[in-house]
PyMOL Python script that loads the backbone (N, CA, C, O; Angstrom):
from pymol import cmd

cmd.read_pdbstr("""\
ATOM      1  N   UNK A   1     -17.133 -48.857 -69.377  1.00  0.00           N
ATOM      2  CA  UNK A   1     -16.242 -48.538 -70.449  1.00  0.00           C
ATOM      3  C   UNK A   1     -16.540 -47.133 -70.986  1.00  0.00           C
ATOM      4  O   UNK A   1     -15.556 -46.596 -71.493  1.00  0.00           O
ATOM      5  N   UNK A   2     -17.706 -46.393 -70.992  1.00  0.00           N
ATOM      6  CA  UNK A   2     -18.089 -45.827 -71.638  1.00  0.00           C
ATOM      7  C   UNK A   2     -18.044 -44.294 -70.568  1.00  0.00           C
ATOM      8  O   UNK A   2     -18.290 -43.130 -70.884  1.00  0.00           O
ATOM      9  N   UNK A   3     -17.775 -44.675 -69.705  1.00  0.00           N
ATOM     10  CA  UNK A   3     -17.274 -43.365 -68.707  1.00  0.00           C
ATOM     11  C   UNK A   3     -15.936 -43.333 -68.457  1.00  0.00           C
ATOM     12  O   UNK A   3     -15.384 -42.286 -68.118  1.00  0.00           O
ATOM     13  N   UNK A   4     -15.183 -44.663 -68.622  1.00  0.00           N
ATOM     14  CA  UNK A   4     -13.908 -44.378 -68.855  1.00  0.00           C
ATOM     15  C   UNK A   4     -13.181 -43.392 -69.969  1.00  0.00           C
ATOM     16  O   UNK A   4     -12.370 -42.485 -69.783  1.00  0.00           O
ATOM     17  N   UNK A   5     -13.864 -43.983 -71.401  1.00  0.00           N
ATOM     18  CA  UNK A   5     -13.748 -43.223 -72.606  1.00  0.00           C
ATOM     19  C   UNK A   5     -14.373 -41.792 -72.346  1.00  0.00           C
ATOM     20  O   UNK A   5     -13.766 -40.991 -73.057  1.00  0.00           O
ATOM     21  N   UNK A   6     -15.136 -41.305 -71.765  1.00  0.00           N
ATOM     22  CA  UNK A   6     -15.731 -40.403 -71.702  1.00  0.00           C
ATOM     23  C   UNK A   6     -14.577 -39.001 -70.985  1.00  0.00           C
ATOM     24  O   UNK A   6     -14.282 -37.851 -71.311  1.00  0.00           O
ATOM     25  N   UNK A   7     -14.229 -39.945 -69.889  1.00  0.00           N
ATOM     26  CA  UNK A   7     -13.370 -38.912 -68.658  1.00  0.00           C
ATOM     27  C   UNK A   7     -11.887 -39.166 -69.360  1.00  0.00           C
ATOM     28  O   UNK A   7     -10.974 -38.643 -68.720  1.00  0.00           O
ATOM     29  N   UNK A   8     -11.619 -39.633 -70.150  1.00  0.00           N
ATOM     30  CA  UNK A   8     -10.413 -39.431 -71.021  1.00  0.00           C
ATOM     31  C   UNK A   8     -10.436 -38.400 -72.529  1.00  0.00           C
ATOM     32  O   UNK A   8      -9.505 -38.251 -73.320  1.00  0.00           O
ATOM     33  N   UNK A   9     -11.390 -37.975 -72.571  1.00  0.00           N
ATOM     34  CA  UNK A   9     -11.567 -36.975 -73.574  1.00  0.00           C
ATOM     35  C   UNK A   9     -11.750 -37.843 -74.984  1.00  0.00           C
ATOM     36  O   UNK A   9     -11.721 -37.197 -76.031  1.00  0.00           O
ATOM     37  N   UNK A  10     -11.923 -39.175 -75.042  1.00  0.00           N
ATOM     38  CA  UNK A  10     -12.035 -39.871 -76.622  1.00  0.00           C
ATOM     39  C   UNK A  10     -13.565 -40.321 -77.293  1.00  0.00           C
ATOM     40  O   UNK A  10     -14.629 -40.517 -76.704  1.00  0.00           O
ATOM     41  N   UNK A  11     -13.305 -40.388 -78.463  1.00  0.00           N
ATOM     42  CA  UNK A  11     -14.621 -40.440 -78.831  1.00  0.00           C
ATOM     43  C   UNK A  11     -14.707 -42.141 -79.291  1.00  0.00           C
ATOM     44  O   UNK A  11     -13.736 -42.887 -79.421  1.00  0.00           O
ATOM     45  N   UNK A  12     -15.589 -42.359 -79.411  1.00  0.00           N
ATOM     46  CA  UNK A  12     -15.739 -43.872 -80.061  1.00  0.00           C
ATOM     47  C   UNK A  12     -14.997 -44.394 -80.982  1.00  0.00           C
ATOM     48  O   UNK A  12     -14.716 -45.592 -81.016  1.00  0.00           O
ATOM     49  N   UNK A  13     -14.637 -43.591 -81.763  1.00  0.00           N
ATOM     50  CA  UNK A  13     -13.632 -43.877 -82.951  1.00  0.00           C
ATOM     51  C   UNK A  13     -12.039 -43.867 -82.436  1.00  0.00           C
ATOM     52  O   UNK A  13     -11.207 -44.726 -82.726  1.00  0.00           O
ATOM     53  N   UNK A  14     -11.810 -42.645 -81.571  1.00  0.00           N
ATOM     54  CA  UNK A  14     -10.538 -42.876 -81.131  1.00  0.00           C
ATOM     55  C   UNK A  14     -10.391 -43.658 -80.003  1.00  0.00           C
ATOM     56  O   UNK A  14      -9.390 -44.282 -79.650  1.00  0.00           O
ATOM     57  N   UNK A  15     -11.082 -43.605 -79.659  1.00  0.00           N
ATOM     58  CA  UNK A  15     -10.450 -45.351 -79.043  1.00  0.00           C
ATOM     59  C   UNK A  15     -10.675 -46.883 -80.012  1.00  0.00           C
ATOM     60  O   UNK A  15     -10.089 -47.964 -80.069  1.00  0.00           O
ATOM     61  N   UNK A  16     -11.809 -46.285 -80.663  1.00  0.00           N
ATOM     62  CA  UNK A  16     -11.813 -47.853 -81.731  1.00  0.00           C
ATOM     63  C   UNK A  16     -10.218 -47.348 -82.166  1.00  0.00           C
ATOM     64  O   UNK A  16      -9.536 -48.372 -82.155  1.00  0.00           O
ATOM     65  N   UNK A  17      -9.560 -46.437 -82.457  1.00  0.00           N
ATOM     66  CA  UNK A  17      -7.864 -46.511 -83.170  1.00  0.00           C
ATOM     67  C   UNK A  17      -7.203 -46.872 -82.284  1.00  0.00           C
ATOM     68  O   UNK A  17      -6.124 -47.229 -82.759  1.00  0.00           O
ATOM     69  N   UNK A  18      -7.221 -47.017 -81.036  1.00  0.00           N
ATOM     70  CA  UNK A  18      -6.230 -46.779 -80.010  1.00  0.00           C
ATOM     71  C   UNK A  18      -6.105 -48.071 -80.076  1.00  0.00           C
ATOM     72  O   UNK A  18      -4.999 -48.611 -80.093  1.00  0.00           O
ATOM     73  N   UNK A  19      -7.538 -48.902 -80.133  1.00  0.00           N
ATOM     74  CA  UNK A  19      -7.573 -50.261 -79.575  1.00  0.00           C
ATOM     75  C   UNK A  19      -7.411 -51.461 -80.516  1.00  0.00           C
ATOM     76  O   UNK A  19      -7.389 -52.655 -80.216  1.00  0.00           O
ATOM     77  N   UNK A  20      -7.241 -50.560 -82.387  1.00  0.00           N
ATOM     78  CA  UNK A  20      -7.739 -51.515 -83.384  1.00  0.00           C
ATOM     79  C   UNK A  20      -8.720 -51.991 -83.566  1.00  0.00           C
ATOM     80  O   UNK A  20      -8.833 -52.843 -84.448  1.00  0.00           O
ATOM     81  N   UNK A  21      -9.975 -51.526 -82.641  1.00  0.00           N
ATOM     82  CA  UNK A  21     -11.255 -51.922 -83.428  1.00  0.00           C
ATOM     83  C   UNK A  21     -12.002 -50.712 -83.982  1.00  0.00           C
ATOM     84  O   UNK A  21     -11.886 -49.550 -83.593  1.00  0.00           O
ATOM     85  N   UNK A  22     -12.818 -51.195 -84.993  1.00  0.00           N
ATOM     86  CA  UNK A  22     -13.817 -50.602 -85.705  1.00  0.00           C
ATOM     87  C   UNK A  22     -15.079 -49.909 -84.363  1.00  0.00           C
ATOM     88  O   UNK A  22     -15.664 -50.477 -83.440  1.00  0.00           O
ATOM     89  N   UNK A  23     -15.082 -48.368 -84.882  1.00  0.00           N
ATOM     90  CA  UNK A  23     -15.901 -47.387 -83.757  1.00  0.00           C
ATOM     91  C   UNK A  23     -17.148 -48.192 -83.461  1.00  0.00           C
ATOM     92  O   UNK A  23     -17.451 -48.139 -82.269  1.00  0.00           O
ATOM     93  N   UNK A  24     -18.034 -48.993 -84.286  1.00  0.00           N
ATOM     94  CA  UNK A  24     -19.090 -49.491 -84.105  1.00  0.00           C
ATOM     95  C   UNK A  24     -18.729 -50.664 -83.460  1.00  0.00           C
ATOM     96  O   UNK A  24     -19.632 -50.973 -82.683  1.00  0.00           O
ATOM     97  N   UNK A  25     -17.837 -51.433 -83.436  1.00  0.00           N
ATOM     98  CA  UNK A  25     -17.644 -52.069 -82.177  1.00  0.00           C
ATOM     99  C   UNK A  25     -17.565 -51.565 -80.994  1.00  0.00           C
ATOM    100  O   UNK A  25     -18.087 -52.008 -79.971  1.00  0.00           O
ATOM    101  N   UNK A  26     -17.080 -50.871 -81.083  1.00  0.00           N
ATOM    102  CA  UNK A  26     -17.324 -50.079 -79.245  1.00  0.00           C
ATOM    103  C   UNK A  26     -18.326 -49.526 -79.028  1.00  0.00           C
ATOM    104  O   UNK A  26     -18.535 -49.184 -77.864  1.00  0.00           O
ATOM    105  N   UNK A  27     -19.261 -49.248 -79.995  1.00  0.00           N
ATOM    106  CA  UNK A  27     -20.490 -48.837 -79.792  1.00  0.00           C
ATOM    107  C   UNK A  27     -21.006 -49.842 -79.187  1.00  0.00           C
ATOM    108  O   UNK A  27     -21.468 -49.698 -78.055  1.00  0.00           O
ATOM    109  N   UNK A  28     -21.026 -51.303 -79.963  1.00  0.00           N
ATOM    110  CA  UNK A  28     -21.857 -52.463 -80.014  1.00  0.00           C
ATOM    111  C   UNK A  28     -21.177 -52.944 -78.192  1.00  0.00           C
ATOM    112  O   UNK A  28     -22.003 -53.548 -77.507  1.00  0.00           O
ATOM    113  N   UNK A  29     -20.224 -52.758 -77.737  1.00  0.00           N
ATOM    114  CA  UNK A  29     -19.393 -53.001 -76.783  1.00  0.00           C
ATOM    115  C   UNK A  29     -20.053 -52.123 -75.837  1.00  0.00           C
ATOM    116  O   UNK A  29     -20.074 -52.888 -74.873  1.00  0.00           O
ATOM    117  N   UNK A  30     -20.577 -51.115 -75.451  1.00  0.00           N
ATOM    118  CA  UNK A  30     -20.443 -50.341 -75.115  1.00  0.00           C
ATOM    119  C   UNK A  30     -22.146 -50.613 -74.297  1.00  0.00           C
ATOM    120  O   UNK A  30     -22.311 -50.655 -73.078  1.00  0.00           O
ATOM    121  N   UNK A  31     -23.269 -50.770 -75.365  1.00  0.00           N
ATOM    122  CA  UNK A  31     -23.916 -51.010 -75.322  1.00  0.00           C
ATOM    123  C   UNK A  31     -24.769 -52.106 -74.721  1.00  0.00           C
ATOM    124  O   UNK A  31     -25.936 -52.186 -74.337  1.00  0.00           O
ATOM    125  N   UNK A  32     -23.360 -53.205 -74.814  1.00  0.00           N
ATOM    126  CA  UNK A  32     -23.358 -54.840 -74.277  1.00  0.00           C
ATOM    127  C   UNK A  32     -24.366 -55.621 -75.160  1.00  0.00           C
ATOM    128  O   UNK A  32     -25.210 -56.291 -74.566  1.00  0.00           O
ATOM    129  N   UNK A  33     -24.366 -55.601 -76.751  1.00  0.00           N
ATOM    130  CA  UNK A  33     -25.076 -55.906 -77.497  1.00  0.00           C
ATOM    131  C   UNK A  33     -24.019 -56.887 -78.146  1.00  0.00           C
ATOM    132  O   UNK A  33     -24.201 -57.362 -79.267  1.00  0.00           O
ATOM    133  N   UNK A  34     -22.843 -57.178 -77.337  1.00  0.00           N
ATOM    134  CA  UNK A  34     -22.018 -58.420 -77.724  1.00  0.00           C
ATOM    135  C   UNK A  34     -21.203 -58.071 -77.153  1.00  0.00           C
ATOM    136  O   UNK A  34     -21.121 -56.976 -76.597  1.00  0.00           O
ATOM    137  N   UNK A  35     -19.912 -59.485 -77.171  1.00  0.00           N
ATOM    138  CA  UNK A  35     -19.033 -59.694 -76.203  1.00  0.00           C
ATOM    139  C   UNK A  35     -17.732 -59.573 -76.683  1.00  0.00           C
ATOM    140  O   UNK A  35     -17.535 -59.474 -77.894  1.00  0.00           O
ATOM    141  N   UNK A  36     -16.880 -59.569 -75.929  1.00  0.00           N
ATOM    142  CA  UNK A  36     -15.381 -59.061 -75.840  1.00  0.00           C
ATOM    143  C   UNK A  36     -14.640 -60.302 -75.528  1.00  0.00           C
ATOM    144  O   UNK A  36     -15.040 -61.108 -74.688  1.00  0.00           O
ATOM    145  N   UNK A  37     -13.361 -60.468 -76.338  1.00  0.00           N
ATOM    146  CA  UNK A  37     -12.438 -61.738 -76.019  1.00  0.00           C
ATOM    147  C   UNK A  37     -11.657 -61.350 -75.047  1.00  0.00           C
ATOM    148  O   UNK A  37     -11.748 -60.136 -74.866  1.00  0.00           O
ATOM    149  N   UNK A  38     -10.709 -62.039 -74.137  1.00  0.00           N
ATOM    150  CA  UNK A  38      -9.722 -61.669 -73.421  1.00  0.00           C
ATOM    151  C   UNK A  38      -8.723 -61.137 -73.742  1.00  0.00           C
ATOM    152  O   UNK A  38      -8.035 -60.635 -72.853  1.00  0.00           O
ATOM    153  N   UNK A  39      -8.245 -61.052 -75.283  1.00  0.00           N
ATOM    154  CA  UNK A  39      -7.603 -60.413 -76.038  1.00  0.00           C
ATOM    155  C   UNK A  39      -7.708 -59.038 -76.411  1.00  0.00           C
ATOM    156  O   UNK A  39      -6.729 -58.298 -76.502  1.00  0.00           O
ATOM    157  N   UNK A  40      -9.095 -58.631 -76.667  1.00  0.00           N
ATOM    158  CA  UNK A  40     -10.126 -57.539 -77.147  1.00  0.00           C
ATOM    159  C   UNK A  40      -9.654 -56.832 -75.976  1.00  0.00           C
ATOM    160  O   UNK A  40      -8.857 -55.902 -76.107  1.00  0.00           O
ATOM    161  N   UNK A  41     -10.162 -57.265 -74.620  1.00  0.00           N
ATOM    162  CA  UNK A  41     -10.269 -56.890 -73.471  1.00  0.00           C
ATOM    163  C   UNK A  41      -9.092 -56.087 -73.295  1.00  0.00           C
ATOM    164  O   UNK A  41      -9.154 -54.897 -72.986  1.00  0.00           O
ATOM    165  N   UNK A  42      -7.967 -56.744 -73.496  1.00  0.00           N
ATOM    166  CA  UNK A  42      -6.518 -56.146 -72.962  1.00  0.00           C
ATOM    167  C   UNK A  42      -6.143 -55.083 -73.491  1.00  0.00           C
ATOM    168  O   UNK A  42      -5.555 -54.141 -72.959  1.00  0.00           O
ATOM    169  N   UNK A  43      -6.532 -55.230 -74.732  1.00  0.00           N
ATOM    170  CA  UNK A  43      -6.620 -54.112 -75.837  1.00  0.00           C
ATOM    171  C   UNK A  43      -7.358 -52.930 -75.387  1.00  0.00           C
ATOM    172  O   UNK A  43      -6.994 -51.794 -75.688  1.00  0.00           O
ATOM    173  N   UNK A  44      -8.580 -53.225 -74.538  1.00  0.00           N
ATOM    174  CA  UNK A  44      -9.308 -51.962 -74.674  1.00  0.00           C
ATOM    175  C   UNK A  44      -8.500 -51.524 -73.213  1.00  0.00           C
ATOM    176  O   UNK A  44      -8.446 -50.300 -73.090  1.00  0.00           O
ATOM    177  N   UNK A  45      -7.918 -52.225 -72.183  1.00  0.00           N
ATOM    178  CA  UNK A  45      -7.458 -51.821 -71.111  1.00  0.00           C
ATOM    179  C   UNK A  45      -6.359 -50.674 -71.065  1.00  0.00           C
ATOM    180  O   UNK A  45      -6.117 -49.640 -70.442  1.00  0.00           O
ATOM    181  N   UNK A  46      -5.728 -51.612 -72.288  1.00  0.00           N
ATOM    182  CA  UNK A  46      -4.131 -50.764 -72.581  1.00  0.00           C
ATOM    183  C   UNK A  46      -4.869 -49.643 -73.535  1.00  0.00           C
ATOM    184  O   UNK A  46      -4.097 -48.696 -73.379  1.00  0.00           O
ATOM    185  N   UNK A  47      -5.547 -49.334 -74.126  1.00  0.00           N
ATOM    186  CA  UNK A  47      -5.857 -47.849 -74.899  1.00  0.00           C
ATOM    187  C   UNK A  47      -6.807 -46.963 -74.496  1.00  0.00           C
ATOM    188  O   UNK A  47      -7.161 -45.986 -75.157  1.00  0.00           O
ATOM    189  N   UNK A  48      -7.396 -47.399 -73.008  1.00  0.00           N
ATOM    190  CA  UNK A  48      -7.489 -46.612 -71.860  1.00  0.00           C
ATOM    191  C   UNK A  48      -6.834 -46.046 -70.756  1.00  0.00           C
ATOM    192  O   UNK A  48      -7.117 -45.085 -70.040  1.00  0.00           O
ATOM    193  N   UNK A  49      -5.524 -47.160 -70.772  1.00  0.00           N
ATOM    194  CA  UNK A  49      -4.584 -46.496 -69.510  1.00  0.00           C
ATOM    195  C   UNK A  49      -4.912 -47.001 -68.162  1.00  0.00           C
ATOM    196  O   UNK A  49      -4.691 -46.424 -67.098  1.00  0.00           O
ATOM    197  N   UNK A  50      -5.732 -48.701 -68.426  1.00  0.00           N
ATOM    198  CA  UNK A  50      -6.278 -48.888 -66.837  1.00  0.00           C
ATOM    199  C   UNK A  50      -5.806 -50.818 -66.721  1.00  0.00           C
ATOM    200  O   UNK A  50      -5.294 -51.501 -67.609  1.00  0.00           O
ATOM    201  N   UNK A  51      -6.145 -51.171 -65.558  1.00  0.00           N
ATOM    202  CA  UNK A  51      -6.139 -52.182 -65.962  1.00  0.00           C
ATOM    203  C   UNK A  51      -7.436 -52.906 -66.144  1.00  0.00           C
ATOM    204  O   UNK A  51      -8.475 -52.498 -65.624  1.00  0.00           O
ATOM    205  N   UNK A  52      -7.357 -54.234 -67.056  1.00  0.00           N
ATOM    206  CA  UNK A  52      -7.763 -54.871 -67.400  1.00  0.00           C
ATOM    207  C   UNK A  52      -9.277 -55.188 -66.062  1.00  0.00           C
ATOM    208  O   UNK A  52     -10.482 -55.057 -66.278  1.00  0.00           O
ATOM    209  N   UNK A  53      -8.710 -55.538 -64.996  1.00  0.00           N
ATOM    210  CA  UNK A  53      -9.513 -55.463 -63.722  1.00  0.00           C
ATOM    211  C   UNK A  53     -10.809 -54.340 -63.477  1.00  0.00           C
ATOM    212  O   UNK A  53     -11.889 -54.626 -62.961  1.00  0.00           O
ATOM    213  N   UNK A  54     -10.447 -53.160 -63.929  1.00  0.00           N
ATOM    214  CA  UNK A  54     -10.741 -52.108 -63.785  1.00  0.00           C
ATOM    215  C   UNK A  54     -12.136 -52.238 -64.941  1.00  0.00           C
ATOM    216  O   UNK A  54     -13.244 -51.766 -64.690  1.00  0.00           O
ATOM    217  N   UNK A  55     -11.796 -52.956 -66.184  1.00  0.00           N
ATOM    218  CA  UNK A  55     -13.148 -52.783 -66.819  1.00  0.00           C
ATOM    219  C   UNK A  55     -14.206 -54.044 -66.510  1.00  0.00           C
ATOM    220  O   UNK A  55     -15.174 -54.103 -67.268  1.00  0.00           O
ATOM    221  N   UNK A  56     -14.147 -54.619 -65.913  1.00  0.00           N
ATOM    222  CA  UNK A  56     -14.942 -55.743 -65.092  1.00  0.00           C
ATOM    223  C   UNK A  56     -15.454 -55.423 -64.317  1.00  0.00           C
ATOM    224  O   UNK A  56     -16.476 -56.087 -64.148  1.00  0.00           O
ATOM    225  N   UNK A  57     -15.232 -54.232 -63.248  1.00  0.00           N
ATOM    226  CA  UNK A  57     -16.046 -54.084 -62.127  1.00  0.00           C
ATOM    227  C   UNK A  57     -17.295 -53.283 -62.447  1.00  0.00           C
ATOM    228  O   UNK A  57     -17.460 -52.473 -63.360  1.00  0.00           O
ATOM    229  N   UNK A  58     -17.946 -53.588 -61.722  1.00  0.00           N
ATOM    230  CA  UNK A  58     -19.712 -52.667 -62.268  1.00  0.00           C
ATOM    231  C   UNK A  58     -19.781 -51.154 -61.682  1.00  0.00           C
ATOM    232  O   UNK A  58     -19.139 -50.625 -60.774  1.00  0.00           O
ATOM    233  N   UNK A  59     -20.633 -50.734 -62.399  1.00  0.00           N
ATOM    234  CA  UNK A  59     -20.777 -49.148 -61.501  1.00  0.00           C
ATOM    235  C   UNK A  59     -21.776 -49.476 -60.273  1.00  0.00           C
ATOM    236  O   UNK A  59     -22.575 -50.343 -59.920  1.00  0.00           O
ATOM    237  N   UNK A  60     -21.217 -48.208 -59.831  1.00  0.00           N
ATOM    238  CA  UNK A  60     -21.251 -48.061 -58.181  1.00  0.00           C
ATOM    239  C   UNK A  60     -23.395 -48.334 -58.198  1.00  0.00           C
ATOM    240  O   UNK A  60     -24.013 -49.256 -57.665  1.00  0.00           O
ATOM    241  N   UNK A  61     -23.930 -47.221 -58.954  1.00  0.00           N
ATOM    242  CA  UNK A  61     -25.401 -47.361 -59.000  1.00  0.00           C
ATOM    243  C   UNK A  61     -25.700 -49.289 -59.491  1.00  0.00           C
ATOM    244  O   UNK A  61     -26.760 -49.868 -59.251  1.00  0.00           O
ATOM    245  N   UNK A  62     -24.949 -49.696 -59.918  1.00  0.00           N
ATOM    246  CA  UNK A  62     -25.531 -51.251 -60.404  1.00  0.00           C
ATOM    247  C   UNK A  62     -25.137 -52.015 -59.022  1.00  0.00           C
ATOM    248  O   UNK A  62     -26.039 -52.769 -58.656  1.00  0.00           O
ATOM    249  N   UNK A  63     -24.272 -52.000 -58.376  1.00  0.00           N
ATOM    250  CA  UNK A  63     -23.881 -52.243 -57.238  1.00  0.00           C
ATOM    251  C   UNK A  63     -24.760 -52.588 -55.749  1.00  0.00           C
ATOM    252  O   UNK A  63     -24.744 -53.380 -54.806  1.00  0.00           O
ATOM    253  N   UNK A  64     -25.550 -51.351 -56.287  1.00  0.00           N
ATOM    254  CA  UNK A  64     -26.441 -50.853 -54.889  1.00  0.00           C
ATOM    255  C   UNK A  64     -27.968 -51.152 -55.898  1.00  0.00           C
ATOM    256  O   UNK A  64     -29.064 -50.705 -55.562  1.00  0.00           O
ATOM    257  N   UNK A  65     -27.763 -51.889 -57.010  1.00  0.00           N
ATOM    258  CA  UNK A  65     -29.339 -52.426 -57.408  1.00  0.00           C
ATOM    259  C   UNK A  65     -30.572 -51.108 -57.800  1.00  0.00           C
ATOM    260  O   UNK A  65     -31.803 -51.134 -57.794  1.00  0.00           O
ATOM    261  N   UNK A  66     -29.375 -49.787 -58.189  1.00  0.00           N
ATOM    262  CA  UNK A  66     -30.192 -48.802 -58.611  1.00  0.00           C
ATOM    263  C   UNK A  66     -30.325 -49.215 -60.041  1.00  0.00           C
ATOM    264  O   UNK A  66     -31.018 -48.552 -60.813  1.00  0.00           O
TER     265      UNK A  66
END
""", "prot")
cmd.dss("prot")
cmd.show_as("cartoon", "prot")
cmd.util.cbc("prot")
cmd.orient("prot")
C-alpha cells in the first residue's frame, strides 16, 4: 500500500481524504498494526486507482523470502 501511495505522489493524509479515513489510519494500515474491512479495502483500492486484487498481493522481495 505504501508504495502504491508513494508512486502516486500522495501523502498519508491525502489518501486518508481520498479514502475517508483518518491519516493515522493509514499509517496504522500501512504499518499492519491493524486490519482493514472489505469495505475499507475497496475504498482504499478506488482512491488509488487499482484494483482491489492488486492490494493483496505481496511484494516481490517477501515473495522470494527476502
Amino acid at each position: 500500500m505504501k508504495r502504491l501511495r508513494e508512486a502516486r505522489g500522495l501523502s498519508q493524509e491525502k489518501l486518508g481524504e481520498h479514502a475517508d479515513f483518518h491519516r493515522t489510519y493509514v499509517s496504522q494500515l500501512e504499518r499492519c498494526v491493524t486490519n482493514i474491512s472489505i469495505d475499507g479495502l475497496e475504498r482504499l483500492a478506488a482512491a488509488l486507482g487499482v484494483d482491489v486484487v492488486d492490494l493483496l498481493q505481496p511484494l516481490e522481495n517477501e515473495r522470494k523470502g527476502a
